[in-house]
C-alpha positions as CSV (number, residue, x, y, z in Angstrom):
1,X,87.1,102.7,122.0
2,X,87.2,99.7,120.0
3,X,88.5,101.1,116.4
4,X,88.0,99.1,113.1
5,X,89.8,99.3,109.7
6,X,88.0,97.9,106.5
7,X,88.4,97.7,103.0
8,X,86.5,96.9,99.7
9,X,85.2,94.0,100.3
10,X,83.4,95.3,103.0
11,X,82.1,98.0,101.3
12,X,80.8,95.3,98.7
13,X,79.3,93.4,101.3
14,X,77.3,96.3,102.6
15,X,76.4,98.5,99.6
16,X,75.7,95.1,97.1
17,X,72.2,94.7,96.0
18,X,70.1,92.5,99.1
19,X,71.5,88.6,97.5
20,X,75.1,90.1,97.6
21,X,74.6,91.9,101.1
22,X,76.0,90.4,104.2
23,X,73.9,91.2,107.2
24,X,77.2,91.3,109.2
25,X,78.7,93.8,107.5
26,X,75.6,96.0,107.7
27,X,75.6,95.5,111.5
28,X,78.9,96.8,112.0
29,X,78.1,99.7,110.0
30,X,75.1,100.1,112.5
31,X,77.6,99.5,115.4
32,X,79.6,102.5,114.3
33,X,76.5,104.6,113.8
34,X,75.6,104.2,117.7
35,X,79.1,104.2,119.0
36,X,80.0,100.9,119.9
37,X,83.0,101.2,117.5
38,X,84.8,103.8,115.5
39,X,85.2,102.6,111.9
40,X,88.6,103.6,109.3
41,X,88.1,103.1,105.9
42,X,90.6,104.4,103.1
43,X,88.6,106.6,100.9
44,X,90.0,105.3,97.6
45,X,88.0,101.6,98.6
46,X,84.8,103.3,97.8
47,X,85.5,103.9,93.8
48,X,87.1,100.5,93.8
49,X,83.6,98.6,95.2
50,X,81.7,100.4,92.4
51,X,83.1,98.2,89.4
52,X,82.1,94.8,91.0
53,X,79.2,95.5,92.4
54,X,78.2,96.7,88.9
55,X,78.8,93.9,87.5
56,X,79.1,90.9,89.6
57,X,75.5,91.4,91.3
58,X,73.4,91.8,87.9
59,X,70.2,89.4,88.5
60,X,70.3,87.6,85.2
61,X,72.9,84.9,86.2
62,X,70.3,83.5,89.0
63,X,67.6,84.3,87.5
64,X,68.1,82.4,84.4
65,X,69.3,79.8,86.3
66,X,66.1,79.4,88.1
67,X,64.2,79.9,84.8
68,X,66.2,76.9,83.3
69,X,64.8,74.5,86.5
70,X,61.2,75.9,85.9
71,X,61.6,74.7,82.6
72,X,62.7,71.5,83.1
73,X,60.5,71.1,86.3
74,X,57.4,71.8,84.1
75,X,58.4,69.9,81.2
76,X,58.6,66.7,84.2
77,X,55.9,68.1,85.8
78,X,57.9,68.2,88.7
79,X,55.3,71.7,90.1
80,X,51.5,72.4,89.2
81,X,51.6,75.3,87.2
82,X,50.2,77.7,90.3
83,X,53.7,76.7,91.8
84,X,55.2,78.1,87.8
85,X,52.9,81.3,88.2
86,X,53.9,82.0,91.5
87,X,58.1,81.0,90.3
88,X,57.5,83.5,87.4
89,X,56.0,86.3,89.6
90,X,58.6,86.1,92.0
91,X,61.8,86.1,89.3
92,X,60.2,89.6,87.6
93,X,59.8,90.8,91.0
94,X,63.7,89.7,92.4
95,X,64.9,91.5,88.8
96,X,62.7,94.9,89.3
97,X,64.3,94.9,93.0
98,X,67.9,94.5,91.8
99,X,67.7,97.2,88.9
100,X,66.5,99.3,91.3
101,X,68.9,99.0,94.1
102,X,71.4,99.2,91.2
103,X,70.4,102.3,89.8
104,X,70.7,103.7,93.0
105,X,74.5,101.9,93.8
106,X,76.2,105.6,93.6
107,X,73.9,107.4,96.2
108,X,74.3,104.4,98.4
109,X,78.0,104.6,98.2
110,X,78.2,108.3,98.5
111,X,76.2,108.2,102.1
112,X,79.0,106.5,103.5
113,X,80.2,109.5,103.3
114,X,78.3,110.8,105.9
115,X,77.9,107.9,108.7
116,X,78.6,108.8,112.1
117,X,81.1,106.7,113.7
118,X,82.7,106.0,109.9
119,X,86.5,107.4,109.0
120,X,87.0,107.5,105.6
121,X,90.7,109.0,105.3
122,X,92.7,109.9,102.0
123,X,96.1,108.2,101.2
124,X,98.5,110.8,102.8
125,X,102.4,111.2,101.5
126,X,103.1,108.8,104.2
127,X,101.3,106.0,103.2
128,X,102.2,105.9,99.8
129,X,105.8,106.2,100.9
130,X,104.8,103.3,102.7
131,X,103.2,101.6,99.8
132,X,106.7,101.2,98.0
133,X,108.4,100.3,101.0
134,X,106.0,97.1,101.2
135,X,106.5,96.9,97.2
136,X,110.4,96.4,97.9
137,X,109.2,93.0,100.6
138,X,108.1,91.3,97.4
139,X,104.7,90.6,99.0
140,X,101.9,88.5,96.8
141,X,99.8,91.4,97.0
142,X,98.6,93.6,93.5
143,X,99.5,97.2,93.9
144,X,96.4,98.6,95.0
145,X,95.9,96.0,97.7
146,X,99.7,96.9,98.7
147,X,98.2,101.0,99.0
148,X,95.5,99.8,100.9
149,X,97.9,97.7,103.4
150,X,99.8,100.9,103.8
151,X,97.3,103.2,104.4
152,X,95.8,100.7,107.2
153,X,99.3,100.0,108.6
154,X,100.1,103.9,109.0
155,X,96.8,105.2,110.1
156,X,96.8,101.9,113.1
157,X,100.0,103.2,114.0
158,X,99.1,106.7,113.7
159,X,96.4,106.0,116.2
160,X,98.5,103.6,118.6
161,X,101.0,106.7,119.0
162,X,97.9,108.5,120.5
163,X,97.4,106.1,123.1
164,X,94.9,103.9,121.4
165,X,95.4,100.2,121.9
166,X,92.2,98.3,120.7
167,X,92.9,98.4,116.7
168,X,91.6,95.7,114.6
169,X,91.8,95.3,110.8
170,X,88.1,92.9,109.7
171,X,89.9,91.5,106.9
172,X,88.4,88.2,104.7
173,X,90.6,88.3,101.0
174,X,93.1,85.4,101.6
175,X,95.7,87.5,100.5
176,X,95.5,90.2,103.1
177,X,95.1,87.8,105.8
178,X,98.5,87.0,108.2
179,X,97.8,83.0,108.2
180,X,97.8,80.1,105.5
181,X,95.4,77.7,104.4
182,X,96.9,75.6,107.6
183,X,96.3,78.5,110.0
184,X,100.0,79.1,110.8
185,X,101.5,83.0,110.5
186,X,102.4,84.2,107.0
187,X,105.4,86.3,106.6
188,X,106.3,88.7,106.4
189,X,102.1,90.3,107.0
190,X,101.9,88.8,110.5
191,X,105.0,91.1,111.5
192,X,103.6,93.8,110.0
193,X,100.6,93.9,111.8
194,X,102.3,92.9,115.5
195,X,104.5,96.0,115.0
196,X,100.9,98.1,114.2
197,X,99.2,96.0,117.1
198,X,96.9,95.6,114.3
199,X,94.5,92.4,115.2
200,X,93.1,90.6,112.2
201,X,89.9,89.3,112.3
202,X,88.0,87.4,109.3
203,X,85.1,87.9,109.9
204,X,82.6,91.1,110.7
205,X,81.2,90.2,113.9
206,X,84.9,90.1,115.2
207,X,84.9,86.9,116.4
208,X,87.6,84.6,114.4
209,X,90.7,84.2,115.1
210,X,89.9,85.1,119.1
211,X,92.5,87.8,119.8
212,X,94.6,87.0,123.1
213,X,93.6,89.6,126.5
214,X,95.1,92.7,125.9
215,X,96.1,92.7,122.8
216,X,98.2,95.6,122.1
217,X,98.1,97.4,125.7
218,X,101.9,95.7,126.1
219,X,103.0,96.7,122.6
């Protein structure tokens, strides 16, 4: 069994109104609904996601923007004014969808609650014992991204010590990420996940960077 850790951003990328949604995200989600893969996700990423999406996916910004190219498109007569009609239709009807899925952001969250396949685990004693360990390595992290790191870190390790050895960590903020800009390893994190036999991927479909043949079965 294949077992995945995620974080916020994933949460944001699945539970974001539909213009902020990645459809990869949503398909591992659907992967861990029919068993393909088992999903760990530290409960405590769930309150963080609500804040952004909140206020990061409100549909005034492109709206408006589009507004302001009707304008000037009309004013140039750039479109016929069906092509305005049909523009102005579609803007009140992209605005109604967003409110709505909006308005409905905390149901959405709270049925991750109940996905099959989907772990969400509580920071533990150990973890946050953890968490000031990694504060001591003077890593560029903020604190709660250093909590997060050490509840991964401990649960992949947890589950290694029972005999699992294909953990991954689907991981796309730059500062959680074990390479530079150039691609080469970024100490002290690349350590840190070799002695998890944590595999970082950047991407949700688990793809990039490949990870070598069996990866963590000669930890």
């Amino acid at each position: 069994m294949r077992h995945v850790f995620v974080e916020t951003i994933r949460v944001y990328s699945y539970s974001a109104p539909a213009h902020h949604k990645e459809l990869e995200a949503v398909d591992l989600l659907n992967r861990a609904r029919s068993g393909d893969v088992r999903m760990h996700l530290p409960a405590i990423c769930l309150t963080e996601a609500r804040r952004p999406i909140a206020v990061k996916c409100q549909p005034r910004r492109e709206a408006d923007a589009i507004r302001r190219f009707r304008s000037r498109a009309r004013a140039e007569q750039v479109i016929s004014p069906e092509q305005e009609r049909l523009v102005r239709e579609v803007l009140v009807r992209f605005e109604q969808q967003v409110r709505e899925e909006l308005s409905g952001l905390d149901t959405t969250l709270a049925s991750l609650r109940d996905v099959g396949g989907l772990e969400l685990f509580p920071l533990n004693e150990k973890m946050l014992l953890r968490a000031v360990e990694l504060a001591a390595l003077d890593l560029p992290l903020q604190p709660f991204d250093q909590a997060i790191l050490a509840a991964v870190l401990v649960r992949a390790e947890e589950l290694r010590d029972a005999g699992e050895t294909d953990l991954c960590f689907c991981q796309n903020d730059a500062d959680l990420q074990p390479w530079d800009k150039r691609g080469g390893p970024k100490q002290p994190l690349t350590k840190l996940y070799d002695a998890a036999s944590l595999w970082v991927y950047q991407d949700f479909e688990m793809k990039t960077p490949e990870r070598p043949d069996r990866w963590g079965s000669v930890k």
